[in-house]
C-alpha positions as CSV (number, residue, x, y, z in Angstrom):
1,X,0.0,0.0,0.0
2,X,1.5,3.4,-1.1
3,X,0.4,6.6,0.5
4,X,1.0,10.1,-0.3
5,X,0.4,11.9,2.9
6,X,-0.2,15.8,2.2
7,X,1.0,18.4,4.7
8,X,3.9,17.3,7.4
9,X,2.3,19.4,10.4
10,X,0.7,18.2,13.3
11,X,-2.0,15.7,11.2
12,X,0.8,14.7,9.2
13,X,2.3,13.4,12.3
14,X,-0.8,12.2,12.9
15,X,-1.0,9.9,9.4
16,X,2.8,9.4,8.8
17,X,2.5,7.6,12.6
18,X,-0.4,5.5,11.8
19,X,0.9,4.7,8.0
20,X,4.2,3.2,9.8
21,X,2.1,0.9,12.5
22,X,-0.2,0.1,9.3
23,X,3.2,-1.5,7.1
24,X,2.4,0.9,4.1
25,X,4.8,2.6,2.4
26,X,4.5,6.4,2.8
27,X,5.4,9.4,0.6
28,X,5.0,13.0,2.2
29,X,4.8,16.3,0.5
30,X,5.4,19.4,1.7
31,X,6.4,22.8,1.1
32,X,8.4,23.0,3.4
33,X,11.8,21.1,3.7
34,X,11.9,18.8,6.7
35,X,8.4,19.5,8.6
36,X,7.8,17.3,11.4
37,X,6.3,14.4,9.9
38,X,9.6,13.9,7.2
39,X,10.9,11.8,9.9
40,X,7.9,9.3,10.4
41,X,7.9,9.0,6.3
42,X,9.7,6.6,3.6
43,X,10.0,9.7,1.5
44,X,9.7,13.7,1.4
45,X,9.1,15.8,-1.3
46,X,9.0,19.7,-0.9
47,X,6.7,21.0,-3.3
48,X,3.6,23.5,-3.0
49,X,0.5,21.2,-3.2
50,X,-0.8,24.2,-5.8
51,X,1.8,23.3,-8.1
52,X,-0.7,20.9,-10.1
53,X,2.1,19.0,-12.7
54,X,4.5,18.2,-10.3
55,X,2.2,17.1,-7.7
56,X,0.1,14.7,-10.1
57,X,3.4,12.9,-11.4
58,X,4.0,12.3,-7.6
59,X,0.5,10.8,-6.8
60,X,0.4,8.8,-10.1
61,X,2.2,5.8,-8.3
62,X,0.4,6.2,-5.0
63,X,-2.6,4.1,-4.2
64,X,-4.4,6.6,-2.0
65,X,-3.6,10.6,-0.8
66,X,-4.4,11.3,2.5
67,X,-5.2,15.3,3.1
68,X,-3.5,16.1,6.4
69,X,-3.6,20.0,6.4
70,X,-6.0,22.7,6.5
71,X,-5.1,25.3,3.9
72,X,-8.2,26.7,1.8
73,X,-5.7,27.2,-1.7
74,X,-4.0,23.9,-1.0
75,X,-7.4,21.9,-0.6
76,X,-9.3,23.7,-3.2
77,X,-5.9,22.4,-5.9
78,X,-6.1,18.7,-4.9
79,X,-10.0,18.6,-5.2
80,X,-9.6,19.9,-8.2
81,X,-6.4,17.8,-9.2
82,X,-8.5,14.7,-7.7
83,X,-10.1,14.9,-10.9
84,X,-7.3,14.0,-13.1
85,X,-6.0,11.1,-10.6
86,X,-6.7,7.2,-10.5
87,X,-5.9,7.2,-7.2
88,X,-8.6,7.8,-4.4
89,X,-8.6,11.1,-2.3
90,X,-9.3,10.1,1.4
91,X,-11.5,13.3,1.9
92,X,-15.1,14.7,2.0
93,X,-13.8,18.1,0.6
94,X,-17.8,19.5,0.8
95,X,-18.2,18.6,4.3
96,X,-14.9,19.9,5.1
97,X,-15.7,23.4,3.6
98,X,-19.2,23.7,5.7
99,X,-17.0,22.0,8.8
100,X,-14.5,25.3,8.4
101,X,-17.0,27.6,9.0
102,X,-18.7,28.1,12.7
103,X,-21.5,29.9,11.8
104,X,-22.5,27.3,9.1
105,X,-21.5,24.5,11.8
106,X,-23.9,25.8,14.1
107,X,-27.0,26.4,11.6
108,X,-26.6,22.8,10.6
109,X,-26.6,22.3,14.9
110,X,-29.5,24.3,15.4
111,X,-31.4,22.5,12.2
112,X,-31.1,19.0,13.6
113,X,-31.8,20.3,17.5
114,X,-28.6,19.5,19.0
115,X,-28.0,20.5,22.2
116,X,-25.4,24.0,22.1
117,X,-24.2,26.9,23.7
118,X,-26.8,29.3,23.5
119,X,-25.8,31.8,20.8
120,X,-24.8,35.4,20.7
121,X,-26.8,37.9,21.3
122,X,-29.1,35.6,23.5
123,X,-26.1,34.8,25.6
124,X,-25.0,37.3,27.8
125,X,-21.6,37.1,30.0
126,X,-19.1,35.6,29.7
127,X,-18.9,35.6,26.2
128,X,-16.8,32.9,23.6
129,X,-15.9,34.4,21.0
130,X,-14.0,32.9,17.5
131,X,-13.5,33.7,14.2
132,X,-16.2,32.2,12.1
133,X,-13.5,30.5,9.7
134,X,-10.7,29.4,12.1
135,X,-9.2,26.3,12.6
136,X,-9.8,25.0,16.6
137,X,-8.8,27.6,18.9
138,X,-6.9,30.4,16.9
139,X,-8.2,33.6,17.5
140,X,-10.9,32.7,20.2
141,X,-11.1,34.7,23.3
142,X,-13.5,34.3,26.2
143,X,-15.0,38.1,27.3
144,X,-16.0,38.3,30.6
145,X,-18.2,41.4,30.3
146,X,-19.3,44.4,28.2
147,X,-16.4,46.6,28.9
148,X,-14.2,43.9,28.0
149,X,-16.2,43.1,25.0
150,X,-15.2,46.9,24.2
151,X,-11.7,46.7,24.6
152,X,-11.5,43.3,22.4
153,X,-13.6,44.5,19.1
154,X,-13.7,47.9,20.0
155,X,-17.5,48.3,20.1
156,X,-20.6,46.9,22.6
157,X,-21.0,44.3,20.3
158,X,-19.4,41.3,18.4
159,X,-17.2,42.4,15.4
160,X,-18.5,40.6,11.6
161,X,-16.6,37.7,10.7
162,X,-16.9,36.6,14.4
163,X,-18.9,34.2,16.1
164,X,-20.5,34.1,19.8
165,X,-21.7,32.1,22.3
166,X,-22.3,31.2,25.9
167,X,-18.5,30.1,28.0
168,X,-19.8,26.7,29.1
169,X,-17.1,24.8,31.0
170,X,-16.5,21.4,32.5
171,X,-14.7,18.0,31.4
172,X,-14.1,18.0,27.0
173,X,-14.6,14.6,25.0
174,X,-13.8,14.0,21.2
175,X,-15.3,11.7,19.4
176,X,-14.3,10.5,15.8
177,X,-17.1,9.0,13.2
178,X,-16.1,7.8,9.9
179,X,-17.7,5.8,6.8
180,X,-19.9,6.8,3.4
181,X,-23.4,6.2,2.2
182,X,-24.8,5.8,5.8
183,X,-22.5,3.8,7.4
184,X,-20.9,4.9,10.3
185,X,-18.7,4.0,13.1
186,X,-17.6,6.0,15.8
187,X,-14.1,4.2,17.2
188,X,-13.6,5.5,20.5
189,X,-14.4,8.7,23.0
190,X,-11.4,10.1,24.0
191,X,-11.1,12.9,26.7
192,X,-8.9,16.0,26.1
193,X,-6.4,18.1,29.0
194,X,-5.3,21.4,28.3
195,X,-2.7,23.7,29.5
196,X,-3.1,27.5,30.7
197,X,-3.4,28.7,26.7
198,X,-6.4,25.9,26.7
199,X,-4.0,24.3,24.2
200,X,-4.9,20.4,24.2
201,X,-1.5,19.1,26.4
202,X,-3.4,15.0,26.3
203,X,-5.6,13.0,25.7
204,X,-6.4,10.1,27.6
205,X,-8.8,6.6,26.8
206,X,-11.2,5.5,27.7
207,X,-12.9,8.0,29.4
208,X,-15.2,7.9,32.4
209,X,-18.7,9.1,31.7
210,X,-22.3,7.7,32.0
211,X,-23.1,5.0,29.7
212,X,-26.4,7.6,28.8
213,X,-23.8,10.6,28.1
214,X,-21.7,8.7,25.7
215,X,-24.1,6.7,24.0
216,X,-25.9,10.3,23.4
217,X,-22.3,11.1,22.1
218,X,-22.3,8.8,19.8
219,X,-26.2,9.3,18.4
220,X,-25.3,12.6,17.7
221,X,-22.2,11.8,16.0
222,X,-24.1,9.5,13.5
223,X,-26.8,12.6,13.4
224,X,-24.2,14.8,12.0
225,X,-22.2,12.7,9.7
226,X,-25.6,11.4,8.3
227,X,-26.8,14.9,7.8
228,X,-23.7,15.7,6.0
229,X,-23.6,12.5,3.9
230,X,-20.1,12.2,5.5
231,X,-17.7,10.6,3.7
232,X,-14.5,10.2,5.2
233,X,-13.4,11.5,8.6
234,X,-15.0,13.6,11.2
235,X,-14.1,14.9,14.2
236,X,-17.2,15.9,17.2
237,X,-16.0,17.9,20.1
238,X,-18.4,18.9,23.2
239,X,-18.3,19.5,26.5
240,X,-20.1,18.4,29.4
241,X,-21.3,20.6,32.2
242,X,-23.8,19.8,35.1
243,X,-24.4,16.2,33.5
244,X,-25.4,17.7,30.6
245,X,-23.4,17.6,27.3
246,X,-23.1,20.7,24.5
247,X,-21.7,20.5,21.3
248,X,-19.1,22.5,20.3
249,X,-17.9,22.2,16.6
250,X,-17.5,19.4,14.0
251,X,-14.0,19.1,12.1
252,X,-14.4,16.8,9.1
253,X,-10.8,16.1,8.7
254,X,-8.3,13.9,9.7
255,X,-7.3,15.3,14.0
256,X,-4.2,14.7,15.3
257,X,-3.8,13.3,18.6
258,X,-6.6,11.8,19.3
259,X,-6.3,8.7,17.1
260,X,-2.7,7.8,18.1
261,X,-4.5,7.4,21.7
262,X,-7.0,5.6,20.1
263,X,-4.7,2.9,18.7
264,X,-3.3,2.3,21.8
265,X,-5.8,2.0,23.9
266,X,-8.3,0.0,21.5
267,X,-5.7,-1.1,19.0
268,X,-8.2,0.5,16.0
269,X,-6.3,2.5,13.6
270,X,-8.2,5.2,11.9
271,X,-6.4,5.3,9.3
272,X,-6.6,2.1,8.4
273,X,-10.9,2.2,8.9
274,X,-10.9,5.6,6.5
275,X,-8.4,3.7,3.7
276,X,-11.0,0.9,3.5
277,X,-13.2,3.3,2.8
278,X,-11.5,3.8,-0.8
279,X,-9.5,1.0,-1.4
280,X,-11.8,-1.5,-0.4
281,X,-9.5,-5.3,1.0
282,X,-6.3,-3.0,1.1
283,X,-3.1,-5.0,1.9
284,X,-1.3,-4.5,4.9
285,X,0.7,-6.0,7.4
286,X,-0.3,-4.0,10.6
287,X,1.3,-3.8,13.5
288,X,-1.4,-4.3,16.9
289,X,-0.2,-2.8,20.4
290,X,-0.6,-5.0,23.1
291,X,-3.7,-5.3,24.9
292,X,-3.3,-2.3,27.4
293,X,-6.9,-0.5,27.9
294,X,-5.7,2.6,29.1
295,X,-3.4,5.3,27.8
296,X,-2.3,8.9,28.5
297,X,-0.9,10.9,25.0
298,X,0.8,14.0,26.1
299,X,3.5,16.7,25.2
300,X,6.7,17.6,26.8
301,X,9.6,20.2,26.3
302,X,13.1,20.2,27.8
303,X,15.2,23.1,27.2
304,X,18.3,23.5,29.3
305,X,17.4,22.1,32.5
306,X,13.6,22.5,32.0
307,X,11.1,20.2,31.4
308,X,7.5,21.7,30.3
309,X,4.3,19.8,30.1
310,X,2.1,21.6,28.0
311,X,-0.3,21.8,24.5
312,X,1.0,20.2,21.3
313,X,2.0,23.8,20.3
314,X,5.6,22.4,21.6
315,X,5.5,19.9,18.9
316,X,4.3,22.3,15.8
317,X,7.8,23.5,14.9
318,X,10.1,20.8,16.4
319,X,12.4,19.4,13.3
320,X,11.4,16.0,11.8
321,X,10.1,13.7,14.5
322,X,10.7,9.8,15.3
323,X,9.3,7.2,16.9
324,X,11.1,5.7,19.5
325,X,10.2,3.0,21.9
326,X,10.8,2.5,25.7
327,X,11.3,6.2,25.7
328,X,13.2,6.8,29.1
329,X,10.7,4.9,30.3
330,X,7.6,5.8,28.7
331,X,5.9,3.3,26.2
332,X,6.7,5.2,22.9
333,X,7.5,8.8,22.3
334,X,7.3,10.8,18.8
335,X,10.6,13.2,19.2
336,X,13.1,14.9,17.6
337,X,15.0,13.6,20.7
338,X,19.5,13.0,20.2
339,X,21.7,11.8,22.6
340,X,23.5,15.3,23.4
341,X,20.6,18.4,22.5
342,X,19.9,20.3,24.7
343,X,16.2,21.4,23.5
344,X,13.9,18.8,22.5
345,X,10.5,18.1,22.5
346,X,8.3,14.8,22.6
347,X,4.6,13.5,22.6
348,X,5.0,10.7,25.4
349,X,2.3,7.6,24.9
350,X,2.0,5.6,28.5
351,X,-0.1,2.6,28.8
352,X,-1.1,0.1,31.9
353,X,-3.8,-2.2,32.0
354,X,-5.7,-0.3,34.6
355,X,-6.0,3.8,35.2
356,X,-3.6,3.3,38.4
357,X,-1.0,1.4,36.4
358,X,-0.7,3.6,33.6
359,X,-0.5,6.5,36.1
360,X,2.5,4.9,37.9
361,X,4.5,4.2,34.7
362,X,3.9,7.7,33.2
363,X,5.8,9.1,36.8
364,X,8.3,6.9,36.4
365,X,8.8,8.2,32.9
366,X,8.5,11.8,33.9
367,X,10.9,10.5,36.9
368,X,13.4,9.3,34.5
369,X,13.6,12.2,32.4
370,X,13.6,14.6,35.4
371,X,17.1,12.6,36.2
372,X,18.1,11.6,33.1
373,X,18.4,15.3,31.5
374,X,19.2,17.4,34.6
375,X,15.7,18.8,35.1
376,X,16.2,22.0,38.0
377,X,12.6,23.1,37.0
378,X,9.0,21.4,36.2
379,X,6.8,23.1,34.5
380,X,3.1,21.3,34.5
381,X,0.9,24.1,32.1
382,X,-2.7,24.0,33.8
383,X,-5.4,25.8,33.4
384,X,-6.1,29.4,35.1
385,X,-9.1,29.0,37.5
386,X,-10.8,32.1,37.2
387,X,-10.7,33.0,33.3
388,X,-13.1,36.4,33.5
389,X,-10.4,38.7,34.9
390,X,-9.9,40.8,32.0
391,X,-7.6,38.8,29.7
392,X,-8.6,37.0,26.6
393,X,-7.7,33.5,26.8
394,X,-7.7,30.6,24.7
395,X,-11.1,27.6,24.8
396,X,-9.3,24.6,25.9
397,X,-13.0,22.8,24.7
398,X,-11.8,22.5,20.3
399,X,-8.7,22.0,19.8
400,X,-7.8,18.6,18.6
């Protein structure tokens, strides 16, 4: 199986890692020279997706191209360059572009009576605020009242281009749903930590909620991608607060981080699911993780004596990444990691066969690094309690 994985960012990561556990052979492209995924990949090529000729000789010998980015320019060229190829696209480009857009998100929400924030201007204070076509949680701010509201748009009221709704907060779940032509599956819930930018720092499986609460996850899920006519990938993000759950947004694209967590605490691979989707009885030799039910993915720094636990911003502009197992300790880490470097960064993946076990093994990990580097200082990224004192800050609730 040859893949041609497109964009070497944090999803790249994302499909180069599950490509390798899957046996295929992997080709990424790039317009950049050694992103972070080059290292996780059989073979980089740095070339602007937009520059149609050369791209479609590189895809002629690939069996499927996986989309892993979320440029406008560069999608809009390989939908339309997926009409001169014999090889599938894994991607619903449609639902994608409605996905992009919050305000069309939450009509499609508000259509089908899901559950949601209550909008702005029927919302009052505090106030979420984004930019209608965003990706997760760049730009948004969370106002805590009028005067603030002033200061950030420079008016009473909620600048165009932007979208508002009621700050809802509690415990955050993903959930990922793909298929085509009405059949669905929805892997695994996953829940998602964040640091003090509300930047997603792990993800952990499986998650603790009511049977009712996550089977009405997953009804909702099948809602959506059935009202879409999904076919592909889709990401469902909500919150639950008082027992009750909201949805947030909908991201019909391949996520990072959450299936990696997925594989290792369920052993499905999503990417494997969404290439059956096109290539129907594909060959591969996968590789399975052992049976270990519960996992912790998350993201580390050490710089000159420091370690940092924080949100997968660490990992965004680290140099080409590998995988590495028995990581000082830890299961498997993705790092750019050499004997000798004094800045380096890691996603961690910890596994035990209870919550307690895994626990003990990821502070052993965290233990070994701490001694193994010369750690002076830890510093574990949480976020602020009270988030209405003025400043703008980050949702922790969509990233991923």
């Amino acid at each position: 199986m040859r893949v041609a994985i497109i964009g070497g960012k944090l999803q790249g990561v994302e499909a180069a890692y599950l490509a390798k556990k899957a046996g295929w052979t992997t080709l990424l492209i790039d317009r950049k020279a050694a992103p972070p995924a080059a290292g996780l990949c059989d073979e980089t090529v740095q070339v602007d997706v937009c520059e149609g000729d050369t791209v479609k000789a590189l895809l002629a010998r690939m069996d499927l191209v996986i989309p892993a980015l979320e440029d406008g320019e560069a999608l809009d060229a390989l939908q339309q360059l997926g009409k001169e190829l014999d090889c599938p696209i894994a991607f619903d480009f449609p639902a994608n572009t409605l996905s992009r857009s919050k305000n069309r998100s939450h009509a499609l929400f508000q259509q089908l009576g899901l559950g949601i924030p209550r909008p702005y201007p029927h919302c009052g204070f505090p106030l979420l605020v984004k930019p209608d076509g965003a990706s997760g949680s760049h730009g948004v701010a969370i106002l805590a009242d009028e005067e603030e509201c002033v200061r950030f748009f420079g008016k009473r009221s909620i600048a165009a281009g932007w979208v508002g709704q009621q700050f809802v907060s509690g415990p955050s779940y993903s959930l990922e749903v793909i298929g085509r032509d009405g059949n669905y599956t929805t892997p695994q819930i996953t829940e998602i930590h964040v640091d003090e930018g509300y930047d997603c720092k792990a993800v952990t499986a499986p998650v603790q909620i009511s049977k009712t609460l996550a089977e009405e996850l997953r009804r909702i899920s099948v809602r959506i991608a059935e009202a879409l006519d999904l076919s592909g990938i889709m990401d469902v993000e909500v919150i639950v607060q008082e027992g009750r759950l909201y949805l947030l947004e909908i991201d019909a694209r391949l996520p990072s981080q959450t299936p990696i967590a997925v594989y290792w605490s369920s052993g499905a691979n999503m990417l494997e699911i969404l290439a059956e989707l096109y290539r129907p009885k594909i060959i591969s030799s996968p590789e399975r993780p052992e049976k270990e039910a519960w996992v912790r993915l998350e993201h580390i720094r050490v710089d000159s004596g420091v370690l940092t636990l924080a949100g997968e911003h660490l990992m965004a502009d680290a140099g080409p990444l590998h995988i590495r197992e028995n990581f000082y300790e830890s299961r498997e880490a993705v790092t750019d990691y050499k004997p000798g470097k004094k800045r380096w960064c890691a996603t961690l993946i910890h596994t035990g066969a209870t919550f307690v076990e895994m626990e003990a093994r990821r502070m052993i990990a965290l233990a070994a690094i701490k001694a193994g580097c010369g750690i002076e200082r830890v510093i574990d990224s949480e976020p602020v309690e009270n988030a209405f004192q003025g400043e703008a800050r980050h949702d922790a609730l969509e990233i991923c």
